[in-house]
C-alpha positions, -999 to +999 in steps of 0.1 A: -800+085+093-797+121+086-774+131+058-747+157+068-708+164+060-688+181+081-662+212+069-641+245+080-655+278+079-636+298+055-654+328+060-685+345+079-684+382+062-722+380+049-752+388+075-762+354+088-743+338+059-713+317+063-691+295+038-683+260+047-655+243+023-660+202+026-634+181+012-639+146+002-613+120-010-617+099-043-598+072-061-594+070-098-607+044-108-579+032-133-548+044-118-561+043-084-543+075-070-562+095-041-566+132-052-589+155-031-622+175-045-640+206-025-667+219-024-680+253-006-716+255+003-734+286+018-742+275+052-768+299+076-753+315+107-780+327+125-760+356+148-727+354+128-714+337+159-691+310+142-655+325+135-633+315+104-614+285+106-643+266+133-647+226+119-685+222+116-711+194+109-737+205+085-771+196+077-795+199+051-824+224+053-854+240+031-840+265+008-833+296+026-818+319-003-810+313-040-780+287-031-781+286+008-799+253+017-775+241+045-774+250+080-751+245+112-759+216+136-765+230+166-746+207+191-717+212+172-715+248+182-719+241+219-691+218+219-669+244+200-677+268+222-670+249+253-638+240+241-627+272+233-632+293+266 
C-alpha cells in the first residue's frame, strides 16, 4: 500500500510549484488532550492547474527540487474537476 496524506492547497503562486498544508491530530500522551500539528510540503503542479483552497491526495515522488519530493495524484484532480463545472 502506497503511502500518501491528503491536504488543502494554500497556494499555487510558484511555476509548477504548489504548497499543500496536511494536518494531522495527536494525543498527549499524559494528559490525553487532542491538539492539531501541520505540516506544508511543496507539492509539483505540473500546469499550475490546481487553484487555492482544492483538498488533494498526495504522494511521494523522487526528489524534484531541493525540498519538493511530493506530487499530486492524478485521479484526485479529475474528480475535482468534475465536480466543479
Amino acid at each position: 500500500m502506497q503511502r500518501y496524506a491528503k491536504g488543502i492547497v494554500v497556494t499555487n503562486s510558484a511555476k509548477d510549484t504548489a504548497v499543500v498544508e496536511v494536518t494531522n491530530w495527536k494525543v498527549d500522551r499524559i494528559f490525553k488532550k487532542r491538539y492539531r500539528r501541520t505540516s506544508r510540503y511543496l507539492v509539483h503542479n505540473p500546469g499550475n492547474d490546481i487553484v487555492v483552497g482544492t483538498i488533494v491526495e498526495i504522494i511521494p515522488t523522487r526528489p524534484l527540487s531541493k525540498r519538493k519530493f511530493w506530487r499530486i495524484q492524478p485521479a484526485i484532480i479529475k474528480a475535482k474537476a468534475e465536480a466543479s463545472g
